[in-house]
C-alpha positions as a printed NumPy array, in Angstrom:
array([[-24.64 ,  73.391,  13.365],
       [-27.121,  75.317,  15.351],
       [-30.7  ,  76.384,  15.086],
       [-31.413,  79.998,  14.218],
       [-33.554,  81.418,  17.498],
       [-34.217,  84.526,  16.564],
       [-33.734,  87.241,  13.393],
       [-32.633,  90.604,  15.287],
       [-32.177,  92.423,  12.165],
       [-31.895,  91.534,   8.68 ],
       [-28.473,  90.764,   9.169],
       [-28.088,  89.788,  12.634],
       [-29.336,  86.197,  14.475],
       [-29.81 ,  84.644,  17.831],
       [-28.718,  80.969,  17.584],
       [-29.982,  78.198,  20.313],
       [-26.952,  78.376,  22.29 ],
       [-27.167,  82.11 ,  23.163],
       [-24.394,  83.531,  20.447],
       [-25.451,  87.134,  18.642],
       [-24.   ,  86.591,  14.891],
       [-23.628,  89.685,  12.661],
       [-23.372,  88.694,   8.643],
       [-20.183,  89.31 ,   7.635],
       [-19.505,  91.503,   5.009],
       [-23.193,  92.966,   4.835],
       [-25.617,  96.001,   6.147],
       [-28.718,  95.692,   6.583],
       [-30.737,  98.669,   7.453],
       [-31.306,  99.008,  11.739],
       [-33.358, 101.345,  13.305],
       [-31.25 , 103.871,  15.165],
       [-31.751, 104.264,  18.782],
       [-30.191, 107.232,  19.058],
       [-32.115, 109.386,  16.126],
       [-35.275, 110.838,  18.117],
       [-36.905, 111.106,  14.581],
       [-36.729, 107.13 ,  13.686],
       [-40.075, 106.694,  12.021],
       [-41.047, 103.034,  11.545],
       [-43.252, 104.231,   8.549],
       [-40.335, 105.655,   6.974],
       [-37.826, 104.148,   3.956],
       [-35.797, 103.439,   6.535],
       [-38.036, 102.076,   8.676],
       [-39.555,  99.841,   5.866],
       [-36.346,  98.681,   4.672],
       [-35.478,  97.208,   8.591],
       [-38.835,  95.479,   8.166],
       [-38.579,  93.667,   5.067],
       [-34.878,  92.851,   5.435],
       [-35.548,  91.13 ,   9.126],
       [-38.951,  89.626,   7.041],
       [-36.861,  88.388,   4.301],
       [-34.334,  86.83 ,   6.75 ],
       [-37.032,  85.155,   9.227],
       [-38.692,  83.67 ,   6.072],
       [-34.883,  82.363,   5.214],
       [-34.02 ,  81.429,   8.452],
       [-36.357,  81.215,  11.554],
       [-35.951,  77.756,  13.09 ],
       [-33.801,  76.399,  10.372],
       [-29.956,  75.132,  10.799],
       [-27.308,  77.259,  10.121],
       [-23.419,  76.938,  10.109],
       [-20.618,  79.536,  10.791],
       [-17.487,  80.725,   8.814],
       [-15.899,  83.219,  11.195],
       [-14.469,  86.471,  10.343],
       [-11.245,  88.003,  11.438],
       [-11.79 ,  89.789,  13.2  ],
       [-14.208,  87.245,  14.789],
       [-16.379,  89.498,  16.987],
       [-17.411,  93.099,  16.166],
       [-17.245,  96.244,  18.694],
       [-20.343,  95.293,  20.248],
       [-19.509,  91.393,  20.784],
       [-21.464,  89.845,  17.779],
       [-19.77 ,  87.214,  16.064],
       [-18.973,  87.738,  12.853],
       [-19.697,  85.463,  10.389],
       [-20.806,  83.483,   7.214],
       [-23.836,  81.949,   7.505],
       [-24.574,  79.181,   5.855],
       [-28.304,  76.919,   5.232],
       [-28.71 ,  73.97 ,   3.986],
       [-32.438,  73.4  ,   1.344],
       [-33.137,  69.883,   0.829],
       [-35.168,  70.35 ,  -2.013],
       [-37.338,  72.923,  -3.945],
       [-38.572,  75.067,  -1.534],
       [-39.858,  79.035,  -1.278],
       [-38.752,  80.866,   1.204],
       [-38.271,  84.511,   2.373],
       [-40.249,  87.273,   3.451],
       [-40.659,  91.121,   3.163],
       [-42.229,  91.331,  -0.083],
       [-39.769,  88.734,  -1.914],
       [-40.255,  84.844,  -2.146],
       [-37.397,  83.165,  -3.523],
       [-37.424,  79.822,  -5.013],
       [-34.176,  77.91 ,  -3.864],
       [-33.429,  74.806,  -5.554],
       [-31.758,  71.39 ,  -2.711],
       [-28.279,  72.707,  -2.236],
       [-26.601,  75.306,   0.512],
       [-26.661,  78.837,   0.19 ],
       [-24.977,  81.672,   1.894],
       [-27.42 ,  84.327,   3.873],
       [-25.287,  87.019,   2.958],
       [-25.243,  86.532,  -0.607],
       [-28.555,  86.713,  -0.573],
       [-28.795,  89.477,   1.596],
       [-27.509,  91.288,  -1.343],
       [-28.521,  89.629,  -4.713],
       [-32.267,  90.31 ,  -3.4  ],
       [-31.633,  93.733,  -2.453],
       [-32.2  ,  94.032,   1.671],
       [-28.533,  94.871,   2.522],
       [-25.661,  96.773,   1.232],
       [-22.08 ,  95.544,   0.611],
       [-19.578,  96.401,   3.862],
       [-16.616,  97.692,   2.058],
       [-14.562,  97.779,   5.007],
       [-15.241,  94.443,   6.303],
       [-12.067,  91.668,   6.409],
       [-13.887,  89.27 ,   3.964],
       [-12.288,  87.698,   0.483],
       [-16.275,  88.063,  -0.787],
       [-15.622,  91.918,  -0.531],
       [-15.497,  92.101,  -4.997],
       [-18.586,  89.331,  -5.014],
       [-20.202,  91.151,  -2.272],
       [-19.882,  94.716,  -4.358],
       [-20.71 ,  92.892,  -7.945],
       [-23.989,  91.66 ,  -5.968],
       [-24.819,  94.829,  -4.327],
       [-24.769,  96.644,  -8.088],
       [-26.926,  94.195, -10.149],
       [-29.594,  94.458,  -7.044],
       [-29.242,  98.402,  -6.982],
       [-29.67 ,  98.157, -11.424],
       [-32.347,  95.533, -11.31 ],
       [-34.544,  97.77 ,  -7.913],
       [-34.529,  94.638,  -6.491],
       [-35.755,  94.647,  -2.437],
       [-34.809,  97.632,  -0.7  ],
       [-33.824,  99.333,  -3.415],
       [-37.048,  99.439,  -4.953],
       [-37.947, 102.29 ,  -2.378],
       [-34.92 , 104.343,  -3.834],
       [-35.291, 107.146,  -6.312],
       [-32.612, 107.313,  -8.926]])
């Protein structure tokens, strides 16, 4: 296990030993470097925010664990990954504009990357949670949940 250092992105962590993870299976939304009009202020801009939010409130400091993908790095060296915490007992947690209340038992980041809305389904990624990861995706998308809040119909 290792200890979550940092939250890059919604869907992207720093862990105590050094190692960039990527959530497998899952976008979240990134600023683009390379779009001169990037507005922070912007939907896109406010979806980045609350997804990274929502993950720190998840995440930041706490113990995570690894299922690797294959394949198990990405183009630009990230691992990719499962990512898996561990609640002891009743606790709420997140960020961005969503608490969640998360019963003792071990959930799965990038489930709830997409049940609460801040990330879309990968449909290209190598995962056998590609169906669950789609199914999720939709009942946020129907229900406006997170990010999707911000969207018109």
């Amino acid at each position: 296990m290792r200890s979550v250092q940092q939250v890059v992105y919604g869907d992207r962590l720093i862990l105590d030993n050094g190692e960039s993870v990527q959530a497998l299976g899952v976008w979240a939304p990134k600023p683009d470097p390379g779009k001169k009009d990037f507005k922070p202020d912007s939907a896109m801009g406010a979806g980045e925010r609350r997804s990274r939010e929502f993950t720190q409130g998840l995440l930041q400091g706490r113990q995570v664990w690894l299922t690797y993908g294959e394949p198990a790095k990405d183009s630009q060296g990230n691992s990719l990954a499962l990512i898996y915490f561990k609640v002891d007992s009743g606790q709420s947690l997140g960020g961005g504009g969503q608490q969640v209340s998360l019963g003792a038992g071990t959930y799965m980041l990038n489930q709830l990357l997409l049940s609460y809305g801040f990330a879309e389904a990968d449909n290209k990624a190598n995962t056998s949670y590609k169906v669950e990861f789609q199914q999720l995706q939709s009942e946020a998308v129907r229900g406006k949940r997170g990010n999707w809040q911000m969207m018109t119909p």
